[in-house]
C-alpha positions as CSV (number, residue, x, y, z in Angstrom):
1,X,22.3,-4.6,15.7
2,X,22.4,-5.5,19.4
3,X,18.7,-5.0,19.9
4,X,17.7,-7.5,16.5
5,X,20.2,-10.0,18.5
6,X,18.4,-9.3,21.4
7,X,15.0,-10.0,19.5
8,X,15.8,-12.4,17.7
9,X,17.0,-14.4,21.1
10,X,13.7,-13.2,22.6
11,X,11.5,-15.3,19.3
12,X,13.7,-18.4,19.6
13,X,13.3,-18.9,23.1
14,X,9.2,-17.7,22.8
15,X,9.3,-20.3,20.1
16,X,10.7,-23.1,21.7
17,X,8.2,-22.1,24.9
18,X,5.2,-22.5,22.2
19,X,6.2,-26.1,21.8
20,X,7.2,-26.8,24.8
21,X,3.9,-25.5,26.8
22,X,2.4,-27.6,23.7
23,X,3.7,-31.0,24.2
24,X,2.6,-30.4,28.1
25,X,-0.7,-29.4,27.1
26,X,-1.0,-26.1,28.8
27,X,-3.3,-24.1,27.0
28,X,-2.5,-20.9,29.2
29,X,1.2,-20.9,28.7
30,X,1.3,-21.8,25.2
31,X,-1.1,-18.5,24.5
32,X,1.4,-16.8,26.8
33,X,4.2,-17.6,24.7
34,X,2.4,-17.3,21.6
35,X,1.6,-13.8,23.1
36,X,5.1,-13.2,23.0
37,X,6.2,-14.7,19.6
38,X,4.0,-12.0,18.1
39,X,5.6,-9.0,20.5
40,X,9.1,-10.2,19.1
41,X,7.9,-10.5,15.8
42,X,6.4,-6.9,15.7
43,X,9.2,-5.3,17.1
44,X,11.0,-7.0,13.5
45,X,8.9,-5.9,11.7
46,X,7.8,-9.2,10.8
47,X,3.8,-8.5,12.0
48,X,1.8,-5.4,11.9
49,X,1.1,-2.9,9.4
50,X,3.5,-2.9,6.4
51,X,6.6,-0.4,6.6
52,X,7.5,0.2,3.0
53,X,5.1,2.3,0.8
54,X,6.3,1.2,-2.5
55,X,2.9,1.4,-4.4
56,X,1.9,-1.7,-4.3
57,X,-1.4,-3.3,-3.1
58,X,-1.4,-5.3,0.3
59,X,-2.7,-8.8,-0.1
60,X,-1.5,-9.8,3.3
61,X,-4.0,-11.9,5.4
62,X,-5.8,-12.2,1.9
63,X,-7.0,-15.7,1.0
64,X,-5.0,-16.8,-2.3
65,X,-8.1,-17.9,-4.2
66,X,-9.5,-13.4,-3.4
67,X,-6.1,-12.5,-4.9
68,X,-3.6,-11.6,-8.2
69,X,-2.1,-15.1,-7.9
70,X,-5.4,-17.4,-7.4
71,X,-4.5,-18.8,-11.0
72,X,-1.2,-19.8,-9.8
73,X,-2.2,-21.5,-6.6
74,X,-4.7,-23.4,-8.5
75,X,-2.4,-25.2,-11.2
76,X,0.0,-26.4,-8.2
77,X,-2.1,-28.7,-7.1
């Protein structure tokens, strides 16, 4: 649990970094931190391939209008 903690410290502070090098306009150390928001998140488990093999198909990084639940996109708006 100590290394999640650890993670999870690591994101918040990348996060707040994104912003931060954001509102200063510094392309290079926004993509830095943004760089490092995607190392925490992998290590998660958050990014990446998935980790469960339950059967199902992947429709991650799909468009919702290519996929099961276009239908249901369509009548919220």
């Amino acid at each position: 649990m100590d290394r999640r903690r650890e993670l999870v410290k690591a994101l918040m502070s990348a996060r707040r970094e994104v912003g931060a090098a954001a509102r200063r306009g510094d392309r290079a150390a926004e993509a830095l931190a943004r760089k490092a928001v995607d190392r925490c998140k992998r290590a998660l488990g958050e990014r990446g391939p998935v980790w469960w093999r339950d059967g199902s198909p992947d429709y991650t990084r799909k468009m919702v209008r290519n996929s099961p639940y276009a239908d249901w996109f369509e009548a919220l708006s």
